[in-house]
C-alpha positions in Angstrom: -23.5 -15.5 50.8 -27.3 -16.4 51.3 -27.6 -19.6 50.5 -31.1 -19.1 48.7 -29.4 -17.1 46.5 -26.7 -20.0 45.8 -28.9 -21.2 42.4 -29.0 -17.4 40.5 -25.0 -17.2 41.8 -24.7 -20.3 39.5 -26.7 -19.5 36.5 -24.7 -16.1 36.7 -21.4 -18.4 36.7 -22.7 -20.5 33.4 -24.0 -17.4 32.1 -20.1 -16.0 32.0 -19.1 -19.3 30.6 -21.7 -18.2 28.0 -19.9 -15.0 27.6 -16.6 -17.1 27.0 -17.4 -18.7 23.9 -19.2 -16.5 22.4 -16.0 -14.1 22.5 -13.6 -17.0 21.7 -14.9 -19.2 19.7 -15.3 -17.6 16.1 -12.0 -16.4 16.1 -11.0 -20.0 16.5 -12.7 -21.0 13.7 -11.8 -18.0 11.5 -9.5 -19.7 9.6 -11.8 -22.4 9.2 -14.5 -19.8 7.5 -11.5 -18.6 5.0 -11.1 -21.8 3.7 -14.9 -23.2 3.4 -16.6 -20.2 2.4 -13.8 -17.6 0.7 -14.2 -14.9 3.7 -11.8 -12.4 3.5 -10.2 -11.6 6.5 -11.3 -8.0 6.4 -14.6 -9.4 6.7 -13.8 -11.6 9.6 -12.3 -8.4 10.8 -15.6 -6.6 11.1 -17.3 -9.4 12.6 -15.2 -8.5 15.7 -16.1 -4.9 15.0 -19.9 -5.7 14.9 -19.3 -7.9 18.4 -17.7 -4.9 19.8 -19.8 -2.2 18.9 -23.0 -4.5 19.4 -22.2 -4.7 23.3 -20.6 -1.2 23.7 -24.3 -0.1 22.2 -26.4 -1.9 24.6 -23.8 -0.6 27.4 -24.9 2.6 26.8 -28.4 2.2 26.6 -28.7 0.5 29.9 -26.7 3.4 31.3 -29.7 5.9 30.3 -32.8 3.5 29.9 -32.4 0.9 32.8 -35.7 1.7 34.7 -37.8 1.1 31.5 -36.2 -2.8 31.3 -38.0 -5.5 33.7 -34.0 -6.3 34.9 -35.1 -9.8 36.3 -36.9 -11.1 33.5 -33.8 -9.7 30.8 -31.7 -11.6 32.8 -33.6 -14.5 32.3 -33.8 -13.9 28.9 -30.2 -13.2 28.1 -29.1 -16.8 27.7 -31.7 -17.3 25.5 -31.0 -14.7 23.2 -27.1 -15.8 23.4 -28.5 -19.8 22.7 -30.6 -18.1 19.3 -27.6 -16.5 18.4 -25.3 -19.1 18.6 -27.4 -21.4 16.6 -27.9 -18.9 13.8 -24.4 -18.4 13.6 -23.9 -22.3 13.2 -26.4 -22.8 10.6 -25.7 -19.7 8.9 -24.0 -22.1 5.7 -27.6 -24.2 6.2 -29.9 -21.6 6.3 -27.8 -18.9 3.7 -26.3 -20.8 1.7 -26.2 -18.1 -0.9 -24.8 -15.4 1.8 -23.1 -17.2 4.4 -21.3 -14.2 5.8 -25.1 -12.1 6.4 -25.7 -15.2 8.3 -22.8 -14.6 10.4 -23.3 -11.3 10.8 -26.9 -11.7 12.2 -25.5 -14.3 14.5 -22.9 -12.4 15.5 -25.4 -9.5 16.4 -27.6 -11.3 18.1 -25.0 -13.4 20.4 -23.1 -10.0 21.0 -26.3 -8.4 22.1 -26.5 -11.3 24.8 -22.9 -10.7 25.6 -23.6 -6.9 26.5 -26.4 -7.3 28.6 -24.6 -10.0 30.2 -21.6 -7.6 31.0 -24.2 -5.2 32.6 -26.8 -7.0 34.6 -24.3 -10.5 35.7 -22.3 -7.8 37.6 -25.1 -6.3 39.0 -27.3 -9.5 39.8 -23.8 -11.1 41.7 -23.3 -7.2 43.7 -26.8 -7.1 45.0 -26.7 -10.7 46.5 -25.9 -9.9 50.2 -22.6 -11.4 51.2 -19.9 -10.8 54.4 -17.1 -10.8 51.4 -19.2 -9.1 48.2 -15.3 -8.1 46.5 -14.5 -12.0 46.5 -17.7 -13.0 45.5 -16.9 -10.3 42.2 -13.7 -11.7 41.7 -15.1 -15.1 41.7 -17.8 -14.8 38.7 -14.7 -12.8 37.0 -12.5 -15.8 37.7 -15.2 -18.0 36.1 -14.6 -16.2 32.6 -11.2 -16.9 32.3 -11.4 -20.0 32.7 -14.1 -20.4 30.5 -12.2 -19.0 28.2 -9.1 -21.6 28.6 -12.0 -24.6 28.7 -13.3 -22.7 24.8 -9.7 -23.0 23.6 -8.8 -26.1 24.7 -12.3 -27.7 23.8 -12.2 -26.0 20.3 -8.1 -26.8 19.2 -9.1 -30.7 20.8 -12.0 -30.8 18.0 -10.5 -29.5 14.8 -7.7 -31.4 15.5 -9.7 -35.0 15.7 -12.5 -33.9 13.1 -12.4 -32.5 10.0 -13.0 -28.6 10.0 -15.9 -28.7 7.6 -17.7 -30.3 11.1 -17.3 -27.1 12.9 -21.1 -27.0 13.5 -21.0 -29.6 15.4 -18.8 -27.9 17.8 -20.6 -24.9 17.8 -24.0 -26.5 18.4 -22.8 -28.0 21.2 -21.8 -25.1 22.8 -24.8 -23.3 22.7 -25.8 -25.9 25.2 -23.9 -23.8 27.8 -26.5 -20.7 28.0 -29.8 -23.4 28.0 -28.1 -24.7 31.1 -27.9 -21.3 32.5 -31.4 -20.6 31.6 -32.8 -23.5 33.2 -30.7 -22.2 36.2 -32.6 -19.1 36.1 -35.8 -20.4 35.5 -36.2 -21.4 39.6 -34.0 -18.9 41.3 -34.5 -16.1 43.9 -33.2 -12.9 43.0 -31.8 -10.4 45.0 -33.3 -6.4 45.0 -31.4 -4.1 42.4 -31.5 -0.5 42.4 -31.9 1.2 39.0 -32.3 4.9 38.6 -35.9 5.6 38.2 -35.2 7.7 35.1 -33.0 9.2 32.6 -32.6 12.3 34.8 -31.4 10.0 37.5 -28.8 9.0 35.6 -27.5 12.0 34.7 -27.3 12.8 38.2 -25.3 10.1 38.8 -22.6 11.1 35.9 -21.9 14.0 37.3 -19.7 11.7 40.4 -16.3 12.2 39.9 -15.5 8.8 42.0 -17.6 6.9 39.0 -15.5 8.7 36.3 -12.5 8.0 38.0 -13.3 4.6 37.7 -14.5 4.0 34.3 -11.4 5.6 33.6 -10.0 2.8 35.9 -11.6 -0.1 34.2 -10.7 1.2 30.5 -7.3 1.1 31.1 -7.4 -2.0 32.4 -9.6 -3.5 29.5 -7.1 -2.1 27.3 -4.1 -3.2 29.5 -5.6 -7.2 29.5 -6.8 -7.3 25.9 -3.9 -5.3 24.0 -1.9 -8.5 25.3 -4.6 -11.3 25.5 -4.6 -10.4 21.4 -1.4 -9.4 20.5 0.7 -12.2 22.4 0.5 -14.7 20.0 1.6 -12.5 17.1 4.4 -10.8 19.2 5.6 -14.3 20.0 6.1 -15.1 16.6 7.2 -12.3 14.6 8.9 -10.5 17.5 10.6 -13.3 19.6 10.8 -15.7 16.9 8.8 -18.6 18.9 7.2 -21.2 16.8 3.0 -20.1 16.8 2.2 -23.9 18.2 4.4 -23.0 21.2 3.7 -19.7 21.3 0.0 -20.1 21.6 0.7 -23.1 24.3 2.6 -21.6 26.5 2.6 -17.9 25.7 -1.7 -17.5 24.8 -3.1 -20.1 26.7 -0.2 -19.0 29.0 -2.0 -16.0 30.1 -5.5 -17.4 30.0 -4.3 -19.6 33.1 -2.6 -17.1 34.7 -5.5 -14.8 34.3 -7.9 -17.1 36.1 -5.4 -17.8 38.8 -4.9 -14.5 39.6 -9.0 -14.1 40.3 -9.4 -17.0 41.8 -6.6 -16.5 44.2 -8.1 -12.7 44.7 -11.7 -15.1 44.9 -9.9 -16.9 47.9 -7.3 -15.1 49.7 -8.0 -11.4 48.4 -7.9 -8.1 50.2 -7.1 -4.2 50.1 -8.6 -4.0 46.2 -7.2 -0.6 46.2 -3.5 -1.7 47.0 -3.9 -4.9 44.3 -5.2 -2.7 41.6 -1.9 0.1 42.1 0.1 -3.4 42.3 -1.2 -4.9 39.6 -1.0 -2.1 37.1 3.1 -1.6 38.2 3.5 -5.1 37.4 1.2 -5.4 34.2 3.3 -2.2 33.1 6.6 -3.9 34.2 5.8 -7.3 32.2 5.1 -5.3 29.1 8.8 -3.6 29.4 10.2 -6.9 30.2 8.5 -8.3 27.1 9.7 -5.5 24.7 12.8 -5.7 25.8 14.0 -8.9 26.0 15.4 -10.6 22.9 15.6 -14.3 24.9 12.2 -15.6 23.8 11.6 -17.8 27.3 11.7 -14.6 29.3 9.6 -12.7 26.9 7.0 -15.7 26.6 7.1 -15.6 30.4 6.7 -11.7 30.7 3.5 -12.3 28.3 2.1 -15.3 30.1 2.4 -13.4 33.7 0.9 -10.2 31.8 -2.4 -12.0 32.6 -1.8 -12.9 36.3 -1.3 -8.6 37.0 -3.8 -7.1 34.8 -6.7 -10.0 36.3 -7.9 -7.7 38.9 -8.0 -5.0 36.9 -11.5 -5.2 35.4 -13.0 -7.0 38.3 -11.0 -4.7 41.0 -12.5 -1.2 39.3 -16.4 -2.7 39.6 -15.4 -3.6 43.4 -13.9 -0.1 43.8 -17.3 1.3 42.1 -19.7 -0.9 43.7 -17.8 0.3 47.1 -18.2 4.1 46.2 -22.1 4.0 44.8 -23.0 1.4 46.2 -27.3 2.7 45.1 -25.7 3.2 42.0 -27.1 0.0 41.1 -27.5 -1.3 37.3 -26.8 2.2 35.7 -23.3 2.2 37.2 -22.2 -1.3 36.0 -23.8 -0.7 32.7 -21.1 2.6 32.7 -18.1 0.3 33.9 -19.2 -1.7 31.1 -19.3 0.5 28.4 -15.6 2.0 29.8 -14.0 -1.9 29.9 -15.0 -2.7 26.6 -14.2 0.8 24.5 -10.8 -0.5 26.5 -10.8 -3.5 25.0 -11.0 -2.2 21.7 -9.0 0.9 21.6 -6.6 -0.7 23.2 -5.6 -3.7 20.8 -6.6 -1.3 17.7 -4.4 1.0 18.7 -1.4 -1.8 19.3 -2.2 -2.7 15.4 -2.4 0.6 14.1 1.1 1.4 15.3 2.2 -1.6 14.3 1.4 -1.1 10.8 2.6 2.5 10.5 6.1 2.0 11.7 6.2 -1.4 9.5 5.6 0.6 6.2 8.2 3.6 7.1 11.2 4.6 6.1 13.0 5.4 8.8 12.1 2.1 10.7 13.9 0.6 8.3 17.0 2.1 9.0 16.4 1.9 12.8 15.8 -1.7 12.7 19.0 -2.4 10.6 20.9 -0.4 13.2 19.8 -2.3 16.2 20.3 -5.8 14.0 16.3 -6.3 14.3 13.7 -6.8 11.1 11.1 -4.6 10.6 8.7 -7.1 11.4 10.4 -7.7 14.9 10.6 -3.4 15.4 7.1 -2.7 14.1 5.8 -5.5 16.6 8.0 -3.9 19.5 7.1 -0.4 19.0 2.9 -1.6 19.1 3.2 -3.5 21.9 5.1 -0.5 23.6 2.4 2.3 22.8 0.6 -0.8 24.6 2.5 -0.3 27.6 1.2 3.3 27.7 -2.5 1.8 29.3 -0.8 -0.1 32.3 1.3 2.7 32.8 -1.6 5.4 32.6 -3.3 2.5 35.0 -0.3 3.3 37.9 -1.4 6.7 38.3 -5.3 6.5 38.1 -4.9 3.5 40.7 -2.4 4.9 43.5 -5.0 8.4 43.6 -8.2 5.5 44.2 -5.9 3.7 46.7 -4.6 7.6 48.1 -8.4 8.5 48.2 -9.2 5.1 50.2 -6.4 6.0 52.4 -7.4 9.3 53.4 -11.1 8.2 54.1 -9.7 5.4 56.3 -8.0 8.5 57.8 -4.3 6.1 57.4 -1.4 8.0 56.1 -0.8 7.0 52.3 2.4 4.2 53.0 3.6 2.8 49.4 6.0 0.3 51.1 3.7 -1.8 53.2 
């Protein structure tokens, strides 16, 4: 990679780290929020609705409206709406005392906002840097989130373990440290040309691709296949395998966080042939879900949910390489699709998992089913959600062997699943 681009490469790095905690953190201190201030846990609920449909909104718009946004200076202005945020959301008791939760909600907003535009132009910023290895480079700044993620945890579970929880703002403020740092980054670097359409007809234009449907389709199965387990895991653990939550979360949660960011960062290093990783990762994602349902010896399933993460890494990271390879003048409108396709992923998916969950746990027949295979309903419901999660990775096999057939054929190789 250029090295004069070396400074915007790390602002885009602590700009992902921003990304983690803003996704991380208030569900860590959800419980927290209960306690001190009476939220219900519908309520906390829709604050991950409002996070989700926040960034899926601003997605779409830069999918349509790109060439009316000055791209460089949003960019530089991203961490800075995610630092606003942040705060707001940490002196939402402070400054609302009388409605706490509006205050979290306008935090909330505000930080997810940041969050989708991040998801959009960090991608785009990091594809347009010219580099000999551009798919490593990708899996590198993906690599960075997951392990921003473990660092939230760890940092987070550390705190409210050593301070009283009614000190959460202190943690919180001093996490929205993280995007200034990033924006002082971008405040002196050189950034690389990026092609946006230069208007909405453009983009239509572009839609009608069936390689960039193909994979959006790619990356929403994948967001799906990663998330489903990323936020099901701990609950499966538990109910399911019968793992005590301290360990579960341990080695099971935080588990798959570390296997997540290994399996970047080895792509980051080592990594080759996107195409034949993404079909091989989806067979194995699939395969650790089965294991995982199956299995009624809680090390193996703990195991199968841990290495979940280490086969569906390269799946959300691997279908922007793929796009970035296909359209490559695509530019921001393209990453602002893959975008929007990885997070409705992320959502559906895990909904889904919960809404299954909670069907089969309030029918009759399940009941009866359970009895017969010496199971408790919670243990069946729990099984039969995370298989209809099984259904994305599986899905995922298909729509990755016809990307890696396609790559195959324009290669002018024969197709050879056994190399």
């Amino acid at each position: 990679m250029d090295k004069c681009y070396s400074r915007v490469k790390y602002a885009c790095y602590a700009s992902n780290i921003t990304m983690a905690v803003i996704g991380n953190l208030p569900p860590v201190l959800f419980l927290t929020f209960r306690n001190l201030y009476g939220i219900s846990f519908t309520l906390l609920g829709t604050l991950v609705l409002i996070n989700f449909l926040t960034q899926l909104s601003v997605d779409l718009i830069f999918s349509f409206f790109s060439h009316k946004f000055n791209i460089i200076l949003t960019v530089k202005l991203t961490p800075v709406i995610a630092a606003l945020g942040l705060v707001l959301f940490s002196l939402a008791p402070t400054l609302f005392p009388n409605a706490v939760y509006a205050g979290f909600v306008l935090g909330t907003f505000i930080f997810a906002a940041s969050s989708g535009l991040a998801e959009v132009l960090l991608s785009s910023v990091v594809g347009a840097i010219p580099s000999e290895n551009p798919d490593k480079e990708m899996s590198k700044l993906h690599s960075i989130y997951a392990w921003g993620v473990v660092a939230v945890i760890i940092i987070a579970t550390v705190y409210l373990l050593l301070f009283d929880n009614k000190y959460w703002q202190w943690l919180s403020l001093g996490l929205s440290l993280v995007p200034l740092i990033s924006f002082a980054l971008f405040l002196g670097a050189k950034f690389p040309k990026m092609e946006t359409p230069e208007k909405a007809t453009g983009a239509l234009a572009l839609m009608k691709s069936k390689a960039l449907w193909l994979c959006v389709f790619g990356i929403f199965l994948g967001g799906a296949s990663e998330v489903s387990m990323a936020q099901w895991s701990s609950g499966y653990l538990e109910e399911a395998l019968k793992i005590k939550k301290v360990w579960g979360d341990v080695f099971g949660v935080a588990g798959f966080g570390l296997m997540l960011g290994l399996g970047r960062t080895m792509y980051a290093k080592k990594g080759k042939n996107i195409e034949k990783v993404l079909f091989l990762s989806a067979l194995g994602a699939f395969a650790c879900y089965v294991v995982a349902i199956l299995s009624n010896i809680a090390i193996i399933g703990l195991i199968a949910c841990a290495m979940t993460g280490f086969c569906t890494a390269m799946l959300w990271p691997g279908s922007l390489i793929v796009a970035a390879e296909k359209m490559p003048t695509a530019g921001v409108f393209m990453y602002a699709m893959m975008a929007a396709g990885g997070d409705l992923g992320a959502s559906a998916g895990p909904q889904l998992v919960g809404a299954v969950t909670d069907a089969v746990a309030k029918s009759g027949w399940a009941v009866e089913l359970a009895d017969s295979l010496h199971l408790s309903i919670e243990q069946l419901s729990m099984k039969a959600g995370m298989a209809v999660g099984a259904i994305f990775p599986l899905l995922a096999i298909f729509v990755f062997l016809c990307i890696w057939k396609t790559k195959k054929k324009q290669d002018g190789l024969p197709l050879q699943t056994n190399e």
